[in-house]
Residue, then its C-alpha position, 0 to 999 in steps of 0.5 A: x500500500x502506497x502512502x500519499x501526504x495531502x493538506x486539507x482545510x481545518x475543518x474537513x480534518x476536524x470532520x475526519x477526526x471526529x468520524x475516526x474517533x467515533x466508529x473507533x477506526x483510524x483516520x486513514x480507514x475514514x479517509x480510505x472509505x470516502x475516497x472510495x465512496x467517490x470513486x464510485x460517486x465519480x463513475x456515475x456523474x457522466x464525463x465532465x463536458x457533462x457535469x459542465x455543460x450549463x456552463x459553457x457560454x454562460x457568460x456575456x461579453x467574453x471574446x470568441x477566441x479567448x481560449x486561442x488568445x487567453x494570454x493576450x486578453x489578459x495582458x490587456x485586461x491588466x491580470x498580473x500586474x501590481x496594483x497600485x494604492 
């Protein structure tokens, strides 16, 4: 079995915490168990173009060629640079 170090917020780890402490199982086997619940979760859904789709064009205003020039409609947006007080 492999080991894999992730961060996770306070409050999820608090979550993970409180499950292992009251099913008396190590916080590895909670963790262990959800991932696997999402696994199967995640075969269910449908691909992502799917899970997305009522997204895509939602937004007014945006070029038709922004995912060609996505580099130059944010340089000329000002994305990046320092702001100034």
């Amino acid at each position: 079995m492999k080991t894999v170090t992730v961060r996770l917020p306070d409050s999820v780890a608090a979550q993970i915490e409180a499950e292992a402490r009251r099913r008396q199982m190590s916080k590895s086997d909670v963790v262990r168990e959800r991932l696997e619940a999402g696994q199967e979760y995640g075969a269910t859904t449908g691909s992502t173009i799917e899970r997305i789709s009522d997204l895509i064009g939602s937004i007014e205003g945006l070029p038709s060629d922004l995912s060609r020039r996505k580099k130059h409609f944010l340089r000329t947006t000002g994305y990046g640079r320092k702001r100034t007080r």
